[in-house]
C-alpha positions as CSV (number, residue, x, y, z in Angstrom):
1,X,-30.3,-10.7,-12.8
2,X,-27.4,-11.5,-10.4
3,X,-25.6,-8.1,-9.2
4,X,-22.2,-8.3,-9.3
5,X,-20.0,-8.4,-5.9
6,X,-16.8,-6.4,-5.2
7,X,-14.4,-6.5,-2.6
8,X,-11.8,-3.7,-1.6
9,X,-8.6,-4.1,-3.8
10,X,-10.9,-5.4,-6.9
11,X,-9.5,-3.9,-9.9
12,X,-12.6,-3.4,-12.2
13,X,-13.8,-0.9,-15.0
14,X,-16.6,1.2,-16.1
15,X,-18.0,3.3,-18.9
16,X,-17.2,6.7,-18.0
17,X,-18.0,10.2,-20.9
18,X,-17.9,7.7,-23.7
19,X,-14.9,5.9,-23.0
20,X,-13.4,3.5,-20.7
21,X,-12.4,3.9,-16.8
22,X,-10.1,1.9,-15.2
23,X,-9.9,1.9,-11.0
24,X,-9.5,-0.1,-7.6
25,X,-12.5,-0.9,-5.2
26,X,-12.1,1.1,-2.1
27,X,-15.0,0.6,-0.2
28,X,-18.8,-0.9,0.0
29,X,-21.5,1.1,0.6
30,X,-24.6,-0.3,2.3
31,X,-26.0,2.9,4.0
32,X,-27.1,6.4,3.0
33,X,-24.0,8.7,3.2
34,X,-21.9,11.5,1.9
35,X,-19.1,10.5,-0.9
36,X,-17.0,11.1,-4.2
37,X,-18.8,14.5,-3.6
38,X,-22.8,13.5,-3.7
39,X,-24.9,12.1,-1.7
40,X,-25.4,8.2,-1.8
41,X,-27.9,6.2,-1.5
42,X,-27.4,2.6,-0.4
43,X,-28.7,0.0,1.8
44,X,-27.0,-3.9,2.5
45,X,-30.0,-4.7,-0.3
46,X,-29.1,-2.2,-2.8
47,X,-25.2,-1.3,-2.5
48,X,-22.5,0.9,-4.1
49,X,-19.4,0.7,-4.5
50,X,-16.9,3.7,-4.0
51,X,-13.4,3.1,-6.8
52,X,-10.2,5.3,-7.2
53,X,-9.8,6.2,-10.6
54,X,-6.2,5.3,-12.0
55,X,-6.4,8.5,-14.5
56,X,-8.0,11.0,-12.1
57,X,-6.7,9.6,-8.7
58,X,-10.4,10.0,-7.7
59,X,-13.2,8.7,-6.0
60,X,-16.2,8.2,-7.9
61,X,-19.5,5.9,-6.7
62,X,-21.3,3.6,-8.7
63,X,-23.7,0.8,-9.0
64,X,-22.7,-3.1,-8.9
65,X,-24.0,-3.6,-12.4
66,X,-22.2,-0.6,-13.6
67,X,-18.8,-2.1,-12.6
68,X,-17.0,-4.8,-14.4
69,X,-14.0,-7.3,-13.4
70,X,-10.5,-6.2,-15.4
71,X,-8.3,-8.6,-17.3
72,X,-5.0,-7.4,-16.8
């Protein structure tokens, strides 16, 4: 399966408590390191991606594969 690639600025959504999550890419993350409140672990193989949320107006980490591109 081919992971999915974001850049900073991406607008892109993501199942979030059983609905939907709407947010901007605001940074790659290819090393191990301290955001969104947790630690993360990442490497250039295996990255994660940090988003703003629109609703929340915060950070949150997640997976490639758990992001997806937005329409609007």
């Amino acid at each position: 399966m081919t992971k999915r690639r974001c850049r900073k600025g991406d607008k892109v959504e993501w199942d979030s408590h059983g609905s939907t999550a709407k947010g901007t890419v605001e940074e790659k993350i290819t090393s191990d390191t301290e955001a969104a409140g947790r630690t993360v672990r990442a490497s250039e193989q295996d990255p994660q991606y940090r988003v703003r949320s629109e609703k929340s107006d915060r950070d949150a980490v997640h997976k490639p594969d758990a992001l997806r591109p937005r329409d609007d």
